[in-house]
RODO-2510 file (C-alpha; in nm, 4 decimals, decimal comma):
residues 490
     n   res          X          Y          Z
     1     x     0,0000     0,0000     0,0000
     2     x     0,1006     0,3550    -0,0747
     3     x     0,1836     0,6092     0,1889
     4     x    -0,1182     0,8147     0,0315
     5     x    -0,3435     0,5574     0,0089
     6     x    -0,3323     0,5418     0,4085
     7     x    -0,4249     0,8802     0,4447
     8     x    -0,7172     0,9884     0,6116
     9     x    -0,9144     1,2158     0,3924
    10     x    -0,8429     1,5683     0,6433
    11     x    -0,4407     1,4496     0,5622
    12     x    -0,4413     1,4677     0,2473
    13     x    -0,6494     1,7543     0,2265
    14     x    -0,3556     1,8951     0,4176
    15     x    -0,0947     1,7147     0,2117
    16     x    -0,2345     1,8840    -0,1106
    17     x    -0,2830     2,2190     0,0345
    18     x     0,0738     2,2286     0,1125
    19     x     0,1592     2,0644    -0,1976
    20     x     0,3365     1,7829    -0,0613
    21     x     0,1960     1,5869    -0,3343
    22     x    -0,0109     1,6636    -0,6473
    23     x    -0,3424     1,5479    -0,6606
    24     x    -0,2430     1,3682    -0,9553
    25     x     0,0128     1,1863    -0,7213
    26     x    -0,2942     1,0842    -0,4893
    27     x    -0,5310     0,9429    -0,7707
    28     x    -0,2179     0,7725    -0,9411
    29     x    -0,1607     0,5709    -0,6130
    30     x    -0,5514     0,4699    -0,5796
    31     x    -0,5870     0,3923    -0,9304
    32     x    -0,2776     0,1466    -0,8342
    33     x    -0,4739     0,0164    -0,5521
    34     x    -0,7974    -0,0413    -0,6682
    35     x    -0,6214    -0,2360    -0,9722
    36     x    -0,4594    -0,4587    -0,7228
    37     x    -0,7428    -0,4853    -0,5101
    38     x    -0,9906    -0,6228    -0,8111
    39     x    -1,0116    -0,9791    -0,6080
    40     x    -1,2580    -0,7618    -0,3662
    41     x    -1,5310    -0,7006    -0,6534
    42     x    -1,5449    -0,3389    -0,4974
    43     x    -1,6013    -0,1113    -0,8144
    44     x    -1,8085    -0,2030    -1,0891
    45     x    -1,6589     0,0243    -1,2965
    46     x    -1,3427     0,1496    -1,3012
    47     x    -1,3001     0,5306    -1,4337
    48     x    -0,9253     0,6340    -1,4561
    49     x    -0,9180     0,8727    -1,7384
    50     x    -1,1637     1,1049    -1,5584
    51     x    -0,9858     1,1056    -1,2775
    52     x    -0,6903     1,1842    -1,3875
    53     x    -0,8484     1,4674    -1,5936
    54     x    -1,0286     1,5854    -1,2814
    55     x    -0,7000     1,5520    -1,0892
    56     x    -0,4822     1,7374    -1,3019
    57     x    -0,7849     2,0034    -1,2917
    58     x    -0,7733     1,9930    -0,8992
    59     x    -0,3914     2,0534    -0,9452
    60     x    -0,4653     2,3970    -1,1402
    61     x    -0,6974     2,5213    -0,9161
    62     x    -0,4004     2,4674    -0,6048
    63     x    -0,1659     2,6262    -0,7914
    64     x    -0,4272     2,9246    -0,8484
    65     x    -0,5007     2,9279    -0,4936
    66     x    -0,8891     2,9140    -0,6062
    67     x    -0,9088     2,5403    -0,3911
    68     x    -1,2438     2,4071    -0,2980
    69     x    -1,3136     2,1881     0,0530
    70     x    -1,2358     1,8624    -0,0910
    71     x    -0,9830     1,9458    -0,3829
    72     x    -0,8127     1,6795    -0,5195
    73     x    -0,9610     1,4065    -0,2718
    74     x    -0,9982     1,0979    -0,4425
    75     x    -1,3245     0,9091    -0,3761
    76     x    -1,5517     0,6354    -0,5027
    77     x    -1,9654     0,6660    -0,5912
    78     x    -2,1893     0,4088    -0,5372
    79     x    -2,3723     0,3266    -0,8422
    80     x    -2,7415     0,4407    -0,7270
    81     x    -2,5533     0,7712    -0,7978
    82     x    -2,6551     0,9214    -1,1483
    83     x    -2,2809     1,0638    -1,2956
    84     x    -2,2818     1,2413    -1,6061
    85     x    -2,1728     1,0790    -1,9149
    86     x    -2,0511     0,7621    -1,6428
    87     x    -2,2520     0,4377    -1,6776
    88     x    -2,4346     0,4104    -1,4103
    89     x    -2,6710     0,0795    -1,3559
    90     x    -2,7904     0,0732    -0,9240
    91     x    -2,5961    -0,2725    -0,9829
    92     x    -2,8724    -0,4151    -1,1776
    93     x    -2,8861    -0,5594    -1,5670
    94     x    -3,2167    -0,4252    -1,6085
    95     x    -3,0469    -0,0502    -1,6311
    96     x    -2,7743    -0,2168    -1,8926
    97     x    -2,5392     0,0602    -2,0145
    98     x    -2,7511     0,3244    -1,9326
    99     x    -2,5521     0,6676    -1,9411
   100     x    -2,7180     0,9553    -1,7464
   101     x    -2,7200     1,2565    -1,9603
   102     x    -2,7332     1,4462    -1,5915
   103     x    -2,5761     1,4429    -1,2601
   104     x    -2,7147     1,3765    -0,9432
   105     x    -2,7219     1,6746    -0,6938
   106     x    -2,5094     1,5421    -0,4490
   107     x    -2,2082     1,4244    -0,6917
   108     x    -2,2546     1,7649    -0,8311
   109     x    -2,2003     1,8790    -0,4973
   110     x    -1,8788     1,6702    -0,4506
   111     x    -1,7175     1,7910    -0,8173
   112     x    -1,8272     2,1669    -0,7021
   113     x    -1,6052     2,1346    -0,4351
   114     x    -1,2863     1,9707    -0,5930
   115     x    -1,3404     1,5957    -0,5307
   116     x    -1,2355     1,3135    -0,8223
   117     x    -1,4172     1,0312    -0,9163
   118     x    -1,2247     0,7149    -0,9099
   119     x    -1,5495     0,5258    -1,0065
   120     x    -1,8615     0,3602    -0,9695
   121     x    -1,9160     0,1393    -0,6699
   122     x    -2,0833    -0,1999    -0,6386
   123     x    -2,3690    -0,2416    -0,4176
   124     x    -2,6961    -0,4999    -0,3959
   125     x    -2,9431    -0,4624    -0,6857
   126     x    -3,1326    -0,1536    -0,6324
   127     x    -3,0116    -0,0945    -0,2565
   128     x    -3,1864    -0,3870    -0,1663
   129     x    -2,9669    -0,6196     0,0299
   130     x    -2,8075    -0,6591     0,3850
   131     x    -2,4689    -0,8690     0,2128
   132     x    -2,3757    -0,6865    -0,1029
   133     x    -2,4820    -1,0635    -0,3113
   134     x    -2,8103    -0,9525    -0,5112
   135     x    -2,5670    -0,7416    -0,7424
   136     x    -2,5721    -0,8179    -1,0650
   137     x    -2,1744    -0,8065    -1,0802
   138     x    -2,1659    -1,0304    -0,8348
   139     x    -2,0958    -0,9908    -0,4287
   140     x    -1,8242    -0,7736    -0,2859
   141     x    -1,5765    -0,9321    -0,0685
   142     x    -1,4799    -0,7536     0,2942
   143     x    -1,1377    -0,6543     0,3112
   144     x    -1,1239    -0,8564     0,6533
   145     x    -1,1054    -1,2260     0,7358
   146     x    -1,1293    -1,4121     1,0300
   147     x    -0,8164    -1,4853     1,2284
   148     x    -0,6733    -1,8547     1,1003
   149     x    -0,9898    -1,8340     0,8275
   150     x    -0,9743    -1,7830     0,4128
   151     x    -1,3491    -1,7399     0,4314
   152     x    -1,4971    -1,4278     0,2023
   153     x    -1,6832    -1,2587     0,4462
   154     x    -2,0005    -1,0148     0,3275
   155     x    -1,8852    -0,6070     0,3884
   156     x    -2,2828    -0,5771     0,4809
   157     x    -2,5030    -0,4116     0,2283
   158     x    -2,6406    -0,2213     0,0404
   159     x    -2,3603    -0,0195     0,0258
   160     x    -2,0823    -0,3019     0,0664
   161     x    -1,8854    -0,1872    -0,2200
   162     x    -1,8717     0,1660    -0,0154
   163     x    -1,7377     0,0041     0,2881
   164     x    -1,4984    -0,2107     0,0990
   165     x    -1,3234     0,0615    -0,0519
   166     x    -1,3315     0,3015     0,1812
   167     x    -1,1660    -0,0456     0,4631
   168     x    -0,9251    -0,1682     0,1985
   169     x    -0,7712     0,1791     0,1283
   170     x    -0,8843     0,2066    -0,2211
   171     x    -1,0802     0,5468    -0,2007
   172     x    -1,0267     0,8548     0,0223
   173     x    -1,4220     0,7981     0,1216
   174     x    -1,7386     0,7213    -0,1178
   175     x    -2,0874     0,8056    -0,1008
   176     x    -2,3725     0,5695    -0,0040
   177     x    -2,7304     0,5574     0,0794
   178     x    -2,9806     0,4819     0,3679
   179     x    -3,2873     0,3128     0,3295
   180     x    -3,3035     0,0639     0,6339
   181     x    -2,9473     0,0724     0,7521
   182     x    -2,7323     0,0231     0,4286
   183     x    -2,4624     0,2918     0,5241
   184     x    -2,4631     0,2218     0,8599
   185     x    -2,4249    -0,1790     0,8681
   186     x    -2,1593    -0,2160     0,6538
   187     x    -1,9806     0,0413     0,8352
   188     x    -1,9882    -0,1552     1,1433
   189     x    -1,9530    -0,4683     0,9482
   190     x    -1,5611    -0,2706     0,7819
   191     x    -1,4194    -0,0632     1,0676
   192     x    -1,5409     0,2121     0,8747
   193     x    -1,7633     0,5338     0,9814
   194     x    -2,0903     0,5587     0,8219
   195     x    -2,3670     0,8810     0,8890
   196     x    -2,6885     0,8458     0,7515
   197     x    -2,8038     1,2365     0,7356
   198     x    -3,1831     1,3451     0,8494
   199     x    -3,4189     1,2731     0,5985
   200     x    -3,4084     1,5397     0,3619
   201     x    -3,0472     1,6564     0,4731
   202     x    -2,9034     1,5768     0,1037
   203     x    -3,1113     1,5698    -0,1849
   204     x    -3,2489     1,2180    -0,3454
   205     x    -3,2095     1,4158    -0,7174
   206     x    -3,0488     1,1717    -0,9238
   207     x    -3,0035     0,9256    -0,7020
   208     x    -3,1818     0,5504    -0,8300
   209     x    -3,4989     0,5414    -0,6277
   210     x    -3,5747     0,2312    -0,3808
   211     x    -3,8476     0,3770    -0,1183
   212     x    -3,8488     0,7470    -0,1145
   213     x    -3,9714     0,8052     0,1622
   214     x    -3,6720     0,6179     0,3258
   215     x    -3,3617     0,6439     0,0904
   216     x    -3,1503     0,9056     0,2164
   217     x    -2,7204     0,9741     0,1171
   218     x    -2,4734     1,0008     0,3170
   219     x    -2,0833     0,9017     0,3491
   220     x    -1,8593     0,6296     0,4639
   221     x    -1,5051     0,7087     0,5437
   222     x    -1,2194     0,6662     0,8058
   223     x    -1,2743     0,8503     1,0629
   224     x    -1,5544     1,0246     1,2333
   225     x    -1,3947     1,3904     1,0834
   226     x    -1,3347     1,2499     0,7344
   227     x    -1,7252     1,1580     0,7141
   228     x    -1,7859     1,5078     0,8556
   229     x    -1,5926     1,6843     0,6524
   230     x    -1,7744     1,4381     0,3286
   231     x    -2,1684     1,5241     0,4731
   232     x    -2,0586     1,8919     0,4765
   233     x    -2,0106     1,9123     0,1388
   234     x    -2,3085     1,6828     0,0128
   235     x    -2,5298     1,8469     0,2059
   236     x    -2,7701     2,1348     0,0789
   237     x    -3,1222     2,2035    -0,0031
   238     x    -3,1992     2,1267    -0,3908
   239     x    -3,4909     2,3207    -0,5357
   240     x    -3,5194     1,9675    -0,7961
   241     x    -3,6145     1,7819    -0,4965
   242     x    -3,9527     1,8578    -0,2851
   243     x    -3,8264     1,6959     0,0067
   244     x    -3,4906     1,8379     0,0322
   245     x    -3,5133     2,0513     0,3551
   246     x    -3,4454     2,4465     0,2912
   247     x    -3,2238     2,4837     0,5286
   248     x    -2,8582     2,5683     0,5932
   249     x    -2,5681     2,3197     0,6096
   250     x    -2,3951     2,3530     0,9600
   251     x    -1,9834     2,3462     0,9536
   252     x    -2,0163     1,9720     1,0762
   253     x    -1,6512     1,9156     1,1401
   254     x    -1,5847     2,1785     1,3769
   255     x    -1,8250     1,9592     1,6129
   256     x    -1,5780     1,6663     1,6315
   257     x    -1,3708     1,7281     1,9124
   258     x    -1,5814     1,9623     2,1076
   259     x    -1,6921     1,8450     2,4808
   260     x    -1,9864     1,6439     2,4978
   261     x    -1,9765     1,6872     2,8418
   262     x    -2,3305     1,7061     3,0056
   263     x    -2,5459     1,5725     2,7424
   264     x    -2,7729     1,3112     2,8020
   265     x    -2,7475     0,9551     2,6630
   266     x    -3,0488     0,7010     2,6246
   267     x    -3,0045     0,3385     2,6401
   268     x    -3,3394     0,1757     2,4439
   269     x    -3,4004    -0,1385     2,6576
   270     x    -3,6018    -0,2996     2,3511
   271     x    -3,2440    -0,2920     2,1783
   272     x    -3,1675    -0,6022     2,3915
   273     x    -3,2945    -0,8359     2,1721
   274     x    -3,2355    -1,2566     2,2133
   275     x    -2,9537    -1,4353     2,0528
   276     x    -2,7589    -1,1438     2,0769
   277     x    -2,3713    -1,2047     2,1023
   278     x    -2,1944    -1,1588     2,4223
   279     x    -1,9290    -0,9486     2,2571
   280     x    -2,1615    -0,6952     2,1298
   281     x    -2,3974    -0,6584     2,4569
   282     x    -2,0128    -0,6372     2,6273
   283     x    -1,8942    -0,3654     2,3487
   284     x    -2,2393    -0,1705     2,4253
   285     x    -2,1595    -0,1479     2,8052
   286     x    -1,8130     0,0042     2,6895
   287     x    -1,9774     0,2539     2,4672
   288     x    -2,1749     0,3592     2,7735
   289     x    -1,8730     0,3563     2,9683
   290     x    -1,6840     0,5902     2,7226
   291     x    -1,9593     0,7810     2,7184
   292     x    -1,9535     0,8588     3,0986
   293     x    -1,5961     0,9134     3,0970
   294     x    -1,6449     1,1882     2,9047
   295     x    -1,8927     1,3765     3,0710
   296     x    -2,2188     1,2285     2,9441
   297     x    -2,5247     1,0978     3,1961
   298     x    -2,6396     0,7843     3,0315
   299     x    -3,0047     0,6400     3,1403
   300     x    -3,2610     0,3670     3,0305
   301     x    -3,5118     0,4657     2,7706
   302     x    -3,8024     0,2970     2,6420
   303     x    -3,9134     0,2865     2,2622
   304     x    -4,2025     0,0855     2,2790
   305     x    -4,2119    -0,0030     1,9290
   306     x    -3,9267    -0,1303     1,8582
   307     x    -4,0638    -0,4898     1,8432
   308     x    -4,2993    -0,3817     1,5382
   309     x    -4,0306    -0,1761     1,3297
   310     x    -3,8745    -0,4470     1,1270
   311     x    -4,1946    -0,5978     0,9960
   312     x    -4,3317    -0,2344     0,9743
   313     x    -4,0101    -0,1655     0,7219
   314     x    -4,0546    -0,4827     0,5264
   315     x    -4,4296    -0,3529     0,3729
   316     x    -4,3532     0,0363     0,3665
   317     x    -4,0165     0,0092     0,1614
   318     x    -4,1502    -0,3052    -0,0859
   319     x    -4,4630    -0,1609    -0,1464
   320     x    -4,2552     0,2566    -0,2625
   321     x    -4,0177     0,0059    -0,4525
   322     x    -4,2982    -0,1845    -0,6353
   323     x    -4,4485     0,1913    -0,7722
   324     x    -4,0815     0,3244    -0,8362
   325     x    -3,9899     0,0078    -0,9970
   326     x    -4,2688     0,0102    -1,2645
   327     x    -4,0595     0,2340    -1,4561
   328     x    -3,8436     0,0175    -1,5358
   329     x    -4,0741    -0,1872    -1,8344
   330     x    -3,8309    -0,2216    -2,1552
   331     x    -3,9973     0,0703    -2,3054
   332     x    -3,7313     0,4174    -2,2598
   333     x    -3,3988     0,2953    -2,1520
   334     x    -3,2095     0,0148    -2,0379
   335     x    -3,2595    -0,3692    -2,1197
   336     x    -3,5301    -0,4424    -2,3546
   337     x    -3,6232    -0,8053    -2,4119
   338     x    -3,7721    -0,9270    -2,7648
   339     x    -4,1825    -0,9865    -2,6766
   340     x    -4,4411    -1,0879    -2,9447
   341     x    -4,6803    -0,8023    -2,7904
   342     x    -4,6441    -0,4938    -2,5654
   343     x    -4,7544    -0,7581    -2,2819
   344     x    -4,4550    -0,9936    -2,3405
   345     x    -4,1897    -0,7694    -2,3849
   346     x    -4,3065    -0,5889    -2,0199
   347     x    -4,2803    -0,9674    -1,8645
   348     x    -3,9759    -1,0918    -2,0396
   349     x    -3,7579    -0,7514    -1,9683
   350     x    -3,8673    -0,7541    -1,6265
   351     x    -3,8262    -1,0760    -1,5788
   352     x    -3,4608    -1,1039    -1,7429
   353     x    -3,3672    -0,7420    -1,5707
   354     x    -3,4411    -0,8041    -1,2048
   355     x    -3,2882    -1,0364    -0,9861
   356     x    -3,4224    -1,2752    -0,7172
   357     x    -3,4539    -1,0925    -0,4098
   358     x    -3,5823    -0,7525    -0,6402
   359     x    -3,8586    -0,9561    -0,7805
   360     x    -3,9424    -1,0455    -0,3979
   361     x    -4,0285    -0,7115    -0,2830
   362     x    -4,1473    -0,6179    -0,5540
   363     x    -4,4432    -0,8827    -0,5151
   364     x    -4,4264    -0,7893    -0,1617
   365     x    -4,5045    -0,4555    -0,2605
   366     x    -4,7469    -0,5269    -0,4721
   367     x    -4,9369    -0,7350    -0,2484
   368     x    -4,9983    -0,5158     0,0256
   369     x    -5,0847    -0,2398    -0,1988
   370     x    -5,3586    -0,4738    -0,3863
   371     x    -5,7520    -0,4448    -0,3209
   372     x    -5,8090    -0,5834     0,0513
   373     x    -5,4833    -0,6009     0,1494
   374     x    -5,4254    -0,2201     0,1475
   375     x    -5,5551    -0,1228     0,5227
   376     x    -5,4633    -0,4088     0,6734
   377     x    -5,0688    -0,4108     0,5769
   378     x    -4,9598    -0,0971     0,4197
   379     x    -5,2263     0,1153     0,6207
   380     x    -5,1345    -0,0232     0,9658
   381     x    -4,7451    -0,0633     0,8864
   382     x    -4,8021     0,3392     0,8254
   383     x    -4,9807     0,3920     1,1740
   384     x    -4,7103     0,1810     1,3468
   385     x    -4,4433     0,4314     1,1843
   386     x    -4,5917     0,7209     1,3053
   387     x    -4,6118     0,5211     1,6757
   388     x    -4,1900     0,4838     1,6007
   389     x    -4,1613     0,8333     1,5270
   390     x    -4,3762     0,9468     1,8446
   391     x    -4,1477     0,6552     2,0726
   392     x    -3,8388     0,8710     1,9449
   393     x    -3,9868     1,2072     2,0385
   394     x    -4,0838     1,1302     2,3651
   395     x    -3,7555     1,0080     2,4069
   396     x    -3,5589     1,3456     2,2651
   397     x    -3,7543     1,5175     2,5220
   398     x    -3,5380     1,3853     2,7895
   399     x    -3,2320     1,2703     2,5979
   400     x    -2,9906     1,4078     2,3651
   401     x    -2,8839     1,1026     2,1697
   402     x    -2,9175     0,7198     2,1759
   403     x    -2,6445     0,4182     2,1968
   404     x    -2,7107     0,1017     2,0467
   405     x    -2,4742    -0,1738     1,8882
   406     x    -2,5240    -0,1144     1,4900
   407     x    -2,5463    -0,4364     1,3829
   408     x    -2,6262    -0,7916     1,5356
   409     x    -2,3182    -0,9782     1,4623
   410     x    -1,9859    -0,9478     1,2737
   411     x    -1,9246    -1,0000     0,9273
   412     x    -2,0729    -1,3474     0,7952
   413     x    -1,9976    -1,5604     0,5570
   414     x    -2,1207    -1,4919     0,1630
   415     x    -2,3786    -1,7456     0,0980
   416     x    -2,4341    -1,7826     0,4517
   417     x    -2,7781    -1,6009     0,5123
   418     x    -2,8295    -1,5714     0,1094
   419     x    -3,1091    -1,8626     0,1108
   420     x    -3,3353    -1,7376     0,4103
   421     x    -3,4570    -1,3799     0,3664
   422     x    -3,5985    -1,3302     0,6742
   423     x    -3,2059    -1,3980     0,8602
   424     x    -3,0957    -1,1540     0,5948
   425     x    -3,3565    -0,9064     0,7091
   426     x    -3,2711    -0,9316     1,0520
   427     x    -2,9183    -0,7349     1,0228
   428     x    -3,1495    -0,4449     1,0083
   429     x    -3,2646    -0,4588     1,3669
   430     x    -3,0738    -0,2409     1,5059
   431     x    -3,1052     0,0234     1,2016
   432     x    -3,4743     0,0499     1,0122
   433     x    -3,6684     0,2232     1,3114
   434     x    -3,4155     0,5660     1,2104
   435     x    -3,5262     0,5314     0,8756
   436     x    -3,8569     0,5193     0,9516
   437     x    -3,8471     0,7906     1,1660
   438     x    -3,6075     1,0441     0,9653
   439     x    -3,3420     1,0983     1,1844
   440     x    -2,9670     1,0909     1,2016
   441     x    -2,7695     0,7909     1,3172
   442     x    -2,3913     0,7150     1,2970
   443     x    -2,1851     0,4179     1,3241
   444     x    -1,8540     0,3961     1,4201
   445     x    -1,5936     0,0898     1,5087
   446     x    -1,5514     0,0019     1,8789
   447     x    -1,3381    -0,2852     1,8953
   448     x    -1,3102    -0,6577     1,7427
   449     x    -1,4439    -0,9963     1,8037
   450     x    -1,3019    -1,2725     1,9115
   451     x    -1,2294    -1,3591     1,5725
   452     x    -1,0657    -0,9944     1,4511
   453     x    -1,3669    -0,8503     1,3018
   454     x    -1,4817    -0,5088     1,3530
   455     x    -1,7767    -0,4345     1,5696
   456     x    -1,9963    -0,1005     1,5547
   457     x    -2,1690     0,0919     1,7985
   458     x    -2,4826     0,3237     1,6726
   459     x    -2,5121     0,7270     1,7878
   460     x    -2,8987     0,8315     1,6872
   461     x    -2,9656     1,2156     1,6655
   462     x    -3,2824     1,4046     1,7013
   463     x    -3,3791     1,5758     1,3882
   464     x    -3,1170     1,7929     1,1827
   465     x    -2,9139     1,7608     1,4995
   466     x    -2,6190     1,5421     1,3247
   467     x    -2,3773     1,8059     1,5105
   468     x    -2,4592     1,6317     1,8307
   469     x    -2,3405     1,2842     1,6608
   470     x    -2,0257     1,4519     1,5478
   471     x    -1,9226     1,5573     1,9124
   472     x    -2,0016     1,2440     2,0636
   473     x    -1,8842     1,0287     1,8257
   474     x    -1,5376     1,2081     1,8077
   475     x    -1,5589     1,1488     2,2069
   476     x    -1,6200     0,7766     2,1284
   477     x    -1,3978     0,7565     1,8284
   478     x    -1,0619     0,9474     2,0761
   479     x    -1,1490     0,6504     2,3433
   480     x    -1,2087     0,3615     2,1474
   481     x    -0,8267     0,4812     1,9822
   482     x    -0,9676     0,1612     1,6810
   483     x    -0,6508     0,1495     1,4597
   484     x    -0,6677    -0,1753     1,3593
   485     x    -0,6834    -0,2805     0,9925
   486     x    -0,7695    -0,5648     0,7734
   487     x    -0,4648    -0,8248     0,6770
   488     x    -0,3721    -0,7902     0,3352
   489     x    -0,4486    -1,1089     0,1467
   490     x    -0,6148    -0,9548    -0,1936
***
């Protein structure tokens, strides 16, 4: 590995702005990493050319002292991200070799401010996936194994391509999206950081659609600044999207470091679910421990709930990805199979185009939106989010922020969970009821299992308060002092 590929992403800001290397240095040594590091299946495509055009164009701008926040970073998109003139498919076949003739809002904001594209990450088929296998160019592979163990581990999904790179050194950071826990899993799952923003925080423009009223970007990076320092940037209202909040972006990483003495933590007692490992219950009592040590009063809360979220999830985001789904019939862009009628070629594209666990919830969806099935699932799953919502306010008004592990258990096996969906959904436990309530929730690394995988611990914010999850994160992040990285074996 390069010395600049081990950066974090506020040292080579640094490093460019005092031109100890180019930014054309920077993305030369990635390029050379992610080339070497093609066993991991992290990018789907690979876009050197641009970068080194954008690099080179980050270079100018240094030399004319005209530098933007993130000029010359090197980073990675996930491929739900619309780029310009850059294939971009959500990791499905059904979008083919479709080339946006647009950009989505928040790459735009990323290229405004000086970042390079490396590339297009993998991720699961249309964000839907806890394991990074429903892609259709076929499962990432975590950076970490096992001590004594050759055994591909999942980097957690949907945005396991994300996590990969960001783990294995391959990209400065790399956007990712949100929908039940898809930046903040594989996070936890990597040793990485992962923030999913407040609903509307960054705008969904341009960004492949799962459930809408769910999907949110956000970043996955090193360290707790580095993701800071990432959400700043993508963050902004967008007059293209109606539920991009008008509001202004706060300066997020001058909140890591800051005291968090004297706020108030809440421990959800419905987040101590059966079955769960010892070594995450016993990483949760450290978080609270590092927590007190630095000034925080941590208490019991109660989110009542809880117990309903994960079934409440599993009708609300198949049935908004059924109706954003339709679009995709054979008809404008993308794959198109050969149909006798208008009928067949619907069937046959959609049936070629979509993959397994797609095609699920999208009868999923489907069904609880049908005649007679409408108020009893969809209807009901909608009152029991607004009953998650209320749980979380009633908390907030005696709380600051919530700790909770992130995810149930460490990096598995690929192919281990793929055959039962319901185990699959289950990594989401600890993540959906944010989602479904709009908030802000981090994860960052705490520690490893017995086996040398990394383990995450959850921060969730009230509304639009992600500074709060900055500051006590960076409290978390100083006393946790994680270093460790995977073995290189790629």
């Amino acid at each position: 590995m390069s010395e600049l590929t081990g950066l974090t992403l506020k040292a080579a800001l640094a490093g460019l702005a005092e031109r100890r290397f180019s930014a054309e240095e920077i993305t030369r040594a990635h390029l050379a990493a992610i080339e070497a590091a093609r066993p991991l299946n992290a990018f789907v495509l690979e876009t050197p050319d641009e970068a080194l055009a954008m690099a080179r164009a980050s270079d100018a701008r240094i030399a004319a002292g005209e530098a933007g926040p993130l000029e010359g970073a090197p980073i990675g998109i996930k491929d739900l991200f619309c780029t310009k003139g850059v294939r971009s498919t959500a990791g499905s076949k059904i979008l083919g070799n479709f080339i946006p003739p647009y950009e989505s809002t928040v790459t735009a904001n990323l290229w405004r401010d000086g970042a390079v594209m490396l590339g297009k990450l993998n991720m699961d088929e249309f964000a839907m996936g806890s394991s990074n296998e429903t892609s259709a160019f076929g499962p990432v592979v975590n950076p970490w194994r096992a001590e004594g163990s050759n055994r591909d581990l999942t980097p957690g999904g949907s945005s396991g391509g994300s996590a990969a790179a960001v783990a294995a050194g391959l990209v400065l950071g790399a956007t990712a999206t949100d929908t039940g826990g898809s930046i903040r899993q594989p996070a936890a799952l990597t040793g990485t950081v992962g923030i999913k923003p407040t609903y509307g925080r960054c705008s969904r423009w341009g960004v492949v659609a799962f459930a809408s009223s769910l999907d949110q970007a956000g970043p996955i990076a090193r360290t707790v600044e580095d993701a800071a320092i990432l959400l700043r940037s993508m963050s902004g209202h967008d007059a293209k999207d109606s539920t991009s909040l008008p509001i202004a972006v706060p300066d997020y990483p001058d909140f890591v470091g800051r005291s968090p003495k004297g706020l108030r933590i809440g421990v959800p007692k419905q987040y101590r679910v059966d079955g769960m490992p010892p070594e995450i219950d016993a990483l949760w009592e450290q978080g609270v421990a590092w927590l007190k040590d630095a000034g925080c009063e941590v208490v019991e809360v109660s989110l009542p709930h809880t117990r309903y979220a994960l079934p409440a999830y599993y009708i609300i985001a198949p049935a908004e990805a059924s109706s954003n789904l339709a679009r995709y019939d054979g008809m404008r862009y993308g794959l198109r199979a050969d149909g006798a009628n208008l009928n067949a070629v619907y069937e046959d594209t959609r049936a070629a185009g979509f993959g397994d666990e797609v095609k699920r919830r999208i009868l999923i969806g489907t069904y609880v939106l049908s005649a007679g099935y409408y108020d009893a699932y969809y209807l009901k799953a909608q009152k029991v989010r607004r009953r998650i919502a209320d749980d979380f306010d009633a908390a907030f008004q005696t709380v600051d922020a919530l700790l909770t592990p992130t995810a149930p258990s460490a990096a598995f096996g690929l192919g281990e969970n793929s055959a039962d969906p319901v185990a699959m959904y289950l990594n989401d436990i600890f993540t959906v009821t944010v989602n479904l309530a709009g908030l802000p929730a981090i994860s960052l690394p705490g520690g490893l299992d017995a086996a040398g995988l990394p383990l995450g611990l959850q921060l969730i914010g009230r509304a639009l308060d992600e500074g709060a999850l900055f500051t006590l994160a960076g409290a978390m992040e100083k006393a946790a002092d994680f270093r460790a990285k995977p073995r290189r074996w790629w």
